[in-house]
C-alpha positions as CSV (number, residue, x, y, z in Angstrom):
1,X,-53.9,-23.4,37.1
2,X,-51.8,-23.0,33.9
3,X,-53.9,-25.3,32.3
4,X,-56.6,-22.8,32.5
5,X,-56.9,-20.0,29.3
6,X,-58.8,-16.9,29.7
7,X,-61.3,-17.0,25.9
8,X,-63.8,-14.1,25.6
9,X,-65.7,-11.7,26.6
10,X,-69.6,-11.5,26.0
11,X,-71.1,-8.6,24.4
12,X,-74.7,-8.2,23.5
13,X,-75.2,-5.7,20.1
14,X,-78.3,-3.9,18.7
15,X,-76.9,-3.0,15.3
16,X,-74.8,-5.8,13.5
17,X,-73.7,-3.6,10.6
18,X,-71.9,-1.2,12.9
19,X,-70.3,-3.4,14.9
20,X,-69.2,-6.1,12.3
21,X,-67.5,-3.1,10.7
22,X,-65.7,-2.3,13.8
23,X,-64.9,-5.3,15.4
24,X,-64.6,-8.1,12.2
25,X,-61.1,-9.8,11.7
26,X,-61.4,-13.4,12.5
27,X,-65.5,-14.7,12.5
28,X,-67.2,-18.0,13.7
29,X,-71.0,-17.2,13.2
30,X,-73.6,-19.2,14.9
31,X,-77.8,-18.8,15.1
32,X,-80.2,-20.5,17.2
33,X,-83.5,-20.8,17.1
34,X,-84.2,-20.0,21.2
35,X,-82.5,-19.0,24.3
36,X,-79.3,-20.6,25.6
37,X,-79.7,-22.9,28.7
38,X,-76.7,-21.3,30.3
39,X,-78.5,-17.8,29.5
40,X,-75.4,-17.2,27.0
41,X,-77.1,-14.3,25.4
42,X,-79.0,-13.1,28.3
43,X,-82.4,-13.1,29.8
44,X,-83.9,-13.4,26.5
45,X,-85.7,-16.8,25.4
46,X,-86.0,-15.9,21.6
47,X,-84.2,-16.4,18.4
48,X,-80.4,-14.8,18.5
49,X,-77.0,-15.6,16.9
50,X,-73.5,-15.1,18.0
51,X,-70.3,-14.0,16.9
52,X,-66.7,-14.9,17.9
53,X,-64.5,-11.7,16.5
54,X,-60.5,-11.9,17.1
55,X,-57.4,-11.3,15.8
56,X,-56.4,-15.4,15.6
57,X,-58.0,-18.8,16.5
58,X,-59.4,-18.8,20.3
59,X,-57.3,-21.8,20.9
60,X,-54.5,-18.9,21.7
61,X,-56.5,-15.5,21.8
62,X,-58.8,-13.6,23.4
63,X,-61.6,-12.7,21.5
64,X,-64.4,-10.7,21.3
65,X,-68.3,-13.1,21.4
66,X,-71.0,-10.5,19.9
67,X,-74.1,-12.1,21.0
68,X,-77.5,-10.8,19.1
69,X,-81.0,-11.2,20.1
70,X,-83.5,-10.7,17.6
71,X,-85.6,-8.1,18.0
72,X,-83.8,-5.8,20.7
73,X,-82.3,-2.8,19.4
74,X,-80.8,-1.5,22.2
75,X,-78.9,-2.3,25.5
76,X,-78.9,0.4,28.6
77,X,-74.9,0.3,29.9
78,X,-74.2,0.1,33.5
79,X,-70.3,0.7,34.9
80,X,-69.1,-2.4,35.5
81,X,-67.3,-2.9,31.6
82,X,-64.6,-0.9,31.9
83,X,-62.8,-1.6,28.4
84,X,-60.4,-3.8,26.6
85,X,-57.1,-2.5,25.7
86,X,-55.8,-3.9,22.2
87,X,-52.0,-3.0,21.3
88,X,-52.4,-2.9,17.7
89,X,-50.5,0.1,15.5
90,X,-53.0,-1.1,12.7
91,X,-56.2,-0.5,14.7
92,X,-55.0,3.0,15.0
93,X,-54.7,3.1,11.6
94,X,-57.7,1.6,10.5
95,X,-59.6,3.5,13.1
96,X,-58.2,6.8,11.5
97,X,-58.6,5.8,7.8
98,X,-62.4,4.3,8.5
99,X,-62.8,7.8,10.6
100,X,-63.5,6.2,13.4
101,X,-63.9,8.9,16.6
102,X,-60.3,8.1,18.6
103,X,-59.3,10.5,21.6
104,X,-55.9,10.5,22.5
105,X,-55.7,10.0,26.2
106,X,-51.6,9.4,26.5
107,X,-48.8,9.4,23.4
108,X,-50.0,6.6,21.8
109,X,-52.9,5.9,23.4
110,X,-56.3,6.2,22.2
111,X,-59.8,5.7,23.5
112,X,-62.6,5.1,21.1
113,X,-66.2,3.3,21.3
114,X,-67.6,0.2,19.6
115,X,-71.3,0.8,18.4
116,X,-73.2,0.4,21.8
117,X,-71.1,2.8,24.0
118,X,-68.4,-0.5,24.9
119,X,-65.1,1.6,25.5
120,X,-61.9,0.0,23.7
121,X,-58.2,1.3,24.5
122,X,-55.9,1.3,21.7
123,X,-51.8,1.2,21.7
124,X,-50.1,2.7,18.7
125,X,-47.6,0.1,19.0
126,X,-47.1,-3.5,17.2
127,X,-49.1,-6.3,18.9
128,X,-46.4,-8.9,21.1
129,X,-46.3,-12.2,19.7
130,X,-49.4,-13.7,21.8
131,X,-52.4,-12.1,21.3
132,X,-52.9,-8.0,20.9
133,X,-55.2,-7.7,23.1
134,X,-54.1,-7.4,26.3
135,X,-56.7,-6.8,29.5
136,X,-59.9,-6.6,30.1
137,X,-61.0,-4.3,32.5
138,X,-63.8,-4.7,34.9
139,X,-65.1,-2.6,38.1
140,X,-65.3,-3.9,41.7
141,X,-66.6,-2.4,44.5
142,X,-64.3,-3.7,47.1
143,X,-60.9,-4.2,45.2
144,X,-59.4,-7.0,48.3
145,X,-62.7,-8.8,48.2
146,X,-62.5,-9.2,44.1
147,X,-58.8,-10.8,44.4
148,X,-59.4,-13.2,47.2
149,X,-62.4,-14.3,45.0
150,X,-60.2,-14.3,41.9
151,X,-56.8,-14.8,43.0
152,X,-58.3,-17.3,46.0
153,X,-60.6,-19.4,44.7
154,X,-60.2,-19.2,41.0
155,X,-56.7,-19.2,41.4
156,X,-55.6,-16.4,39.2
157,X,-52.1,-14.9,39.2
158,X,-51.9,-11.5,40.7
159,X,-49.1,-9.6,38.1
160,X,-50.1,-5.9,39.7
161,X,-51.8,-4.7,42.4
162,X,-51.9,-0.5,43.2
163,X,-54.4,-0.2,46.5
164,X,-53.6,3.8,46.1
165,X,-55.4,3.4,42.6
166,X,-57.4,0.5,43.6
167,X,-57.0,-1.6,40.5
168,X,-55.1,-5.0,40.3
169,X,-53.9,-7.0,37.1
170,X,-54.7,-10.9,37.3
171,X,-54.3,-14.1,35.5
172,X,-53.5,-17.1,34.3
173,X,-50.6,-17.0,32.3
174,X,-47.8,-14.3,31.1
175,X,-48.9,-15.0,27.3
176,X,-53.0,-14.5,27.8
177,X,-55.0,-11.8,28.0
178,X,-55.1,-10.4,31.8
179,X,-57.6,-9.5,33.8
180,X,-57.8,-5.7,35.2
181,X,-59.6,-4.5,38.6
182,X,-60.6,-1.6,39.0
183,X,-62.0,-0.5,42.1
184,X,-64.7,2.5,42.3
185,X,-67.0,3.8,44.4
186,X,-70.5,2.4,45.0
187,X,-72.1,-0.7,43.9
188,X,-71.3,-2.1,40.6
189,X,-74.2,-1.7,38.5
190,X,-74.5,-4.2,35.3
191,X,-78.0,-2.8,34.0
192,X,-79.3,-4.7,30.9
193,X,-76.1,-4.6,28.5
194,X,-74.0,-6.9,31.6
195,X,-71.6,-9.2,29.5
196,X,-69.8,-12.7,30.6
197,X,-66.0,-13.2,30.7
198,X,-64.8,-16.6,29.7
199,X,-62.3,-19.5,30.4
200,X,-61.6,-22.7,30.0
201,X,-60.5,-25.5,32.2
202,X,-59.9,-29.5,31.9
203,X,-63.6,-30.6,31.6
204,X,-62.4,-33.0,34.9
205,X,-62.1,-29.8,36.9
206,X,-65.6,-28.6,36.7
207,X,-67.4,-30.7,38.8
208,X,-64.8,-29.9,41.4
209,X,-64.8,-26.3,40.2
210,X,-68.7,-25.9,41.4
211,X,-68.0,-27.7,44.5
212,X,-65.7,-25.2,45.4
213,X,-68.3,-22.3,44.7
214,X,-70.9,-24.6,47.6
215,X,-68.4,-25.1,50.0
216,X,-67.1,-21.3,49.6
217,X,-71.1,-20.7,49.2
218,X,-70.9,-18.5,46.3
219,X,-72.8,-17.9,44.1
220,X,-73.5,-20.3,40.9
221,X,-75.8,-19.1,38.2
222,X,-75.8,-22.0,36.2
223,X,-74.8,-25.7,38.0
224,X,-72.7,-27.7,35.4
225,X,-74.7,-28.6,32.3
226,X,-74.0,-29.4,28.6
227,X,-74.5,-26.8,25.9
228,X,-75.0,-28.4,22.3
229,X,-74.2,-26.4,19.2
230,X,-75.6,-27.6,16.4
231,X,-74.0,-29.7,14.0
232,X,-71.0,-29.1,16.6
233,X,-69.2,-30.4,19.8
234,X,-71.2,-30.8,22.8
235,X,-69.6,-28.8,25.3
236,X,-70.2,-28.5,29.4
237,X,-70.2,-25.3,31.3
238,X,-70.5,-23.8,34.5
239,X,-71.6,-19.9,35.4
240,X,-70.5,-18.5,38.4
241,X,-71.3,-14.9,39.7
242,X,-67.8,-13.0,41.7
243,X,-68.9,-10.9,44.7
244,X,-70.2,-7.6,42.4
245,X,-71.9,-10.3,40.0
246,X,-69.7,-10.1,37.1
247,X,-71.1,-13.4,35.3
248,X,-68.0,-15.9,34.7
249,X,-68.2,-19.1,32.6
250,X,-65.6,-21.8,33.0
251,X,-66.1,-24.4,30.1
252,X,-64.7,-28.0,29.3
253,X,-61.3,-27.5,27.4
254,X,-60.9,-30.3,25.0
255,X,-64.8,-29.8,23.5
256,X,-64.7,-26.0,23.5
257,X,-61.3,-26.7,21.4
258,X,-63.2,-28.7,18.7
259,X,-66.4,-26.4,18.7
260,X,-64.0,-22.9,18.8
261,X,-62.7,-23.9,15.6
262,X,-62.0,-20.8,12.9
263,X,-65.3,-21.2,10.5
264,X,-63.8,-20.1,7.1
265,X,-67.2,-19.0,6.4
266,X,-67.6,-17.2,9.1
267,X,-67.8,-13.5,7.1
268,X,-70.4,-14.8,4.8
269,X,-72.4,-16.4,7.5
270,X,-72.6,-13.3,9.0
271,X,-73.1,-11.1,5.9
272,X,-76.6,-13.4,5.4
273,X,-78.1,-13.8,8.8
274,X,-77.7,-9.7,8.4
275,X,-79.1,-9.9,5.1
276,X,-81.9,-12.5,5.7
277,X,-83.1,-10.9,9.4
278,X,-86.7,-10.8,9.7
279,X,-87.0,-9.7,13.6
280,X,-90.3,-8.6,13.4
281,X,-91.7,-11.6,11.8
282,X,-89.9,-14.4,14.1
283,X,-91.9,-13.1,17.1
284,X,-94.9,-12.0,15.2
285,X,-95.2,-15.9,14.3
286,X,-94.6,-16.9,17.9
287,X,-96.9,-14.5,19.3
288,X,-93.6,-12.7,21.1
289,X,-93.3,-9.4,21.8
């Protein structure tokens, strides 16, 4: 399994001004003209773009995929997003200087929101070597269940586990960003801003991958198919669902390499699709609501 590397997380935004202002650093920008056949940005069939935001190349960190749909202003937030935590002195300090809310939950750590209500820890401290940010944090509703699905089948790492604060620290190597578990009580509820996490895998383990899922008869939202970008590699995917139906995508290493590839235009691509969106007459020429 340490050929496996944890990628992104999926988040879908409503306002692209606020959120470029508090999440750009590192940018690949990409639009499409209608919906992803892996339902990358969601139940939604129309025109939408996305974002990859981070603090370096994916190829070693996580990073942050703002996915936009045209047209939808708004996403209702469930519980099962917990937060990322980012150990970054200099987010702290740009956070302050922008005026950006921070509450100070611990001596040197600070809670504040991205636009959209998505919760981000902060750690006045400098970043280690890899990768600043350091977990992403996720709710289950049955803490053992989660790890023998993560831990078990997709062969995660546990590094933590606290049953008396039912949370659990996973993955796939000490240098990538880690999984967090955090148990609570009810049923995890994902409502219509649900994100993705992602990894990546030897494109030869996929097949095998989703033949695990059958046998184990879990459940697979999207059976392995190829994704093309275009103008870009073609890469293959597969989306699987963990028992609370967190939405998972494993994708082919060695394409996703080629096709995550730092844009150098990526700020500018942004700045236009911003500048050139015309939501309201996209759909109005398609007869979309």
């Amino acid at each position: 399994m340490e050929t496996r590397r944890a990628l992104h997380f999926v988040f879908k935004v409503g306002n692209r001004f606020q959120t470029a202002r508090f999440f750009r650093d590192v940018l690949r920008h990409e639009e499409f003209e209608e919906g992803c056949k892996a339902t990358c940005n969601g139940p939604y069939d129309g025109k939408w773009s996305k974002t990859m935001v981070g603090f370096g190349p994916e190829d070693d960190h996580f990073v942050a995929e703002l996915t936009y749909n045209y047209g939808i202003k708004d996403y209702k937030l469930g519980n099962d997003f917990k937060g990322i935590t980012v150990a970054s002195s200099q987010a702290v300090s740009n956070a302050r200087e922008l005026k950006w809310p921070l509450t100070e939950l611990a001596e040197g750590v600070f809670e504040t929101e991205a636009p959209g209500g998505y919760k981000f820890y902060l750690q006045n401290q400098s970043p280690p070597q890899s990768d600043p940010v350091l977990k992403v944090t996720l709710a289950v509703s049955d803490l053992q269940k989660s790890l023998n699905y993560w831990s078990n089948l997709l062969g995660m790492k546990i590094y933590e586990k606290n049953e008396e604060k039912q949370r659990a620290l996973l993955g796939y190597a000490d240098n990538q960003c880690k999984l967090e578990l955090q148990g609570i009580k009810g049923a995890v509820d994902h409502a219509a801003a649900f994100g993705r996490i992602a990894f990546s895998c030897p494109q030869k383990e996929l097949p095998d991958l989703e033949d695990l899922m059958k046998r184990e008869k879990q459940k697979i939202l999207t059976p392995l198919v190829s994704l093309d970008t275009p103008g870009k590699a073609t890469v293959q995917v597969v989306i699987l669902a963990d028992p609370d139906g967190h939405e998972i995508c494993f994708v082919g290493d060695e394409a996703f390499r080629e096709l995550s590839k730092m844009d150098p235009t990526g700020n500018q691509l942004l700045d236009d699709a911003m500048a050139a969106d015309k939501s309201d007459e996209w759909f109005a020429k398609r007869s979309k609501r």
